[in-house]
C-alpha positions, 0 to 999 in steps of 0.5 A: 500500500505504500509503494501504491501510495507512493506512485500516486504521490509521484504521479501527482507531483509529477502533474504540479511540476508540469503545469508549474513548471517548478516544485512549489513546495521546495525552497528556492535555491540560495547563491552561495560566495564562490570559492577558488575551487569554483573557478569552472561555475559560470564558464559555460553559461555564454554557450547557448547550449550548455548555460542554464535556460539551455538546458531548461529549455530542452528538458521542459520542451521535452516533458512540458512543451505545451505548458512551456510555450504558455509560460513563455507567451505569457512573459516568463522569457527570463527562464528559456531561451528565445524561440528564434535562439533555441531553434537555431541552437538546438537544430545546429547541435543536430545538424552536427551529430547528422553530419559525425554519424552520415559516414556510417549511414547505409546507402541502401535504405529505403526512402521515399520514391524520388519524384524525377523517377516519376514519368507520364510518358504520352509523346507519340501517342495518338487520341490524346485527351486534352485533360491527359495532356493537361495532366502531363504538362502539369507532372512535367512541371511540378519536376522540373519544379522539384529538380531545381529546389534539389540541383545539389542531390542530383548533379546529373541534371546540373549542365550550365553554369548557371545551374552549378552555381545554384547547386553550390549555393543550394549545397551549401543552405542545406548544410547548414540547415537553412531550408529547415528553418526558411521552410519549415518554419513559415509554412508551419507557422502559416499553418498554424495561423490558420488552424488556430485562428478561431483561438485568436492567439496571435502571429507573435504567439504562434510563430514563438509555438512553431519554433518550439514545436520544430525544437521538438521535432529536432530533437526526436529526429536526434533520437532517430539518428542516436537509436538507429545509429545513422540510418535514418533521421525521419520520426513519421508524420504519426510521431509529429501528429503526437507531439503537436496534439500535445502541445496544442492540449496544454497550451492552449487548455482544450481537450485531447479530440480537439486538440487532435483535430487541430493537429491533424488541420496544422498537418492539411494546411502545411501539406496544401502550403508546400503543394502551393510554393512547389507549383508557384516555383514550378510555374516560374521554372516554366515560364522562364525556360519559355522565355529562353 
């Protein structure tokens, strides 16, 4: 009876702490006078991954993330790191470790299917209808579209100067994480918006939400390199789904069936986002190459 008691005490506790984001029943912590054998304290506190709100930031957006979002858009800034900070920090510290395990990453795993293998061929073909030929024209867009946002992976397609550059260039902003960050982030931060409008919580507070969130994903994609050791950095739309029902539950206060719903919307609206941006990019490709 104890030992149950005792759980339940913990679980309880654990709950507190969660919604609080401290121990209210443990005193606060004194400074004491810092000795010579101290000289190390403090040394680590200019690096932003190592320092105290660092580290308070990655274990609260790992056990409280939707609790952690609401303290800091209610102006608890003193304890986290910025949004802005702590997405740059914690996916380059992951950008790191991908690059130290990528030499023991297996060439042969299975990925997605790469869009340039996927052909419509009706040339030559006689009683075309125009909705075929529509569909056909649209296929070869949308990859040409696609092969210029990803020059960098494929060097086959790279035949004019011009276009080494943009693979030297697009080479070096994946490297370094940029489309993770310029990508990612508007898109889920649109998305958001729009799934969230009902709740009136502002693009300020919403973009604050959708860098932590990103901490997260960062985080878990982490793990997968860590427990796969290199494989495969990928954490599943169900996993993603997961992490943002959760954030949305204790952020903004609402049950898990709504919070699952407005997950799901983030998940549609990001989807029809990227969709737009490949087709815009896709249709200035084309217009360009008929100005040629």
């Amino acid at each position: 009876m104890k030992k149950k008691h005792s759980l339940k005490a913990r679980v309880r506790a654990f709950a507190i702490w969660q919604k609080l984001g401290y121990n209210p029943w443990k005193r606060p912590r004194q400074r004491r006078t810092r000795t010579n054998s101290d000289f190390y304290k403090g040394a680590f506190d200019t690096i932003p991954f190592l320092n105290d709100d660092a580290k308070r930031t990655f274990s609260h957006l790992l056990l409280r993330p939707g609790y952690m979002i609401r303290d800091y858009i209610r102006g608890d800034h003193e304890r986290y790191l910025a949004p802005l900070t702590a997405l740059i920090v914690f996916y380059a510290f992951f950008a790191l470790v991908w690059s130290v395990m990528q030499p023991v990453q297996h060439k042969d795993e299975d990925i997605f299917t790469d869009p340039l293998q996927i052909t419509v061929d009706l040339d030559g073909k006689e009683g075309i209808s125009r909705r075929e030929g529509l569909i056909h024209n649209t296929v070869q867009i949308v990859q040409k579209g696609y092969l210029y946002l990803t020059l960098d992976q494929h060097p086959e397609a790279v035949h004019s100067r011009r276009e080494s550059a943009l693979a030297a260039l697009e080479r070096t902003m994946r490297s370094q994480g940029i489309p993770l960050f310029l990508g990612n982030f508007f898109l889920l931060w649109f998305a958001m918006s729009v799934s969230l409008r009902r709740y009136k919580t502002g693009m300020s507070a919403t973009a604050a939400a959708t860098a932590y969130a990103l901490c997260q994903f960062s985080f878990f994609m982490l793990f997968a390199v860590l427990l796969t050791w290199g494989r495969s950095k990928s954490i599943g739309l169900t996993v993603i789904l997961i992490m943002l029902s959760v954030d949305l539950h204790q952020w903004l206060d609402i049950g898990w069936k709504k919070s699952i719903r407005l997950a799901i919307r983030t998940a549609i609206w990001y989807g029809l986002f990227f969709l737009l941006v490949l087709l815009v990019v896709s249709a200035i490709v084309f217009l360009v190459a008929l100005t040629k």
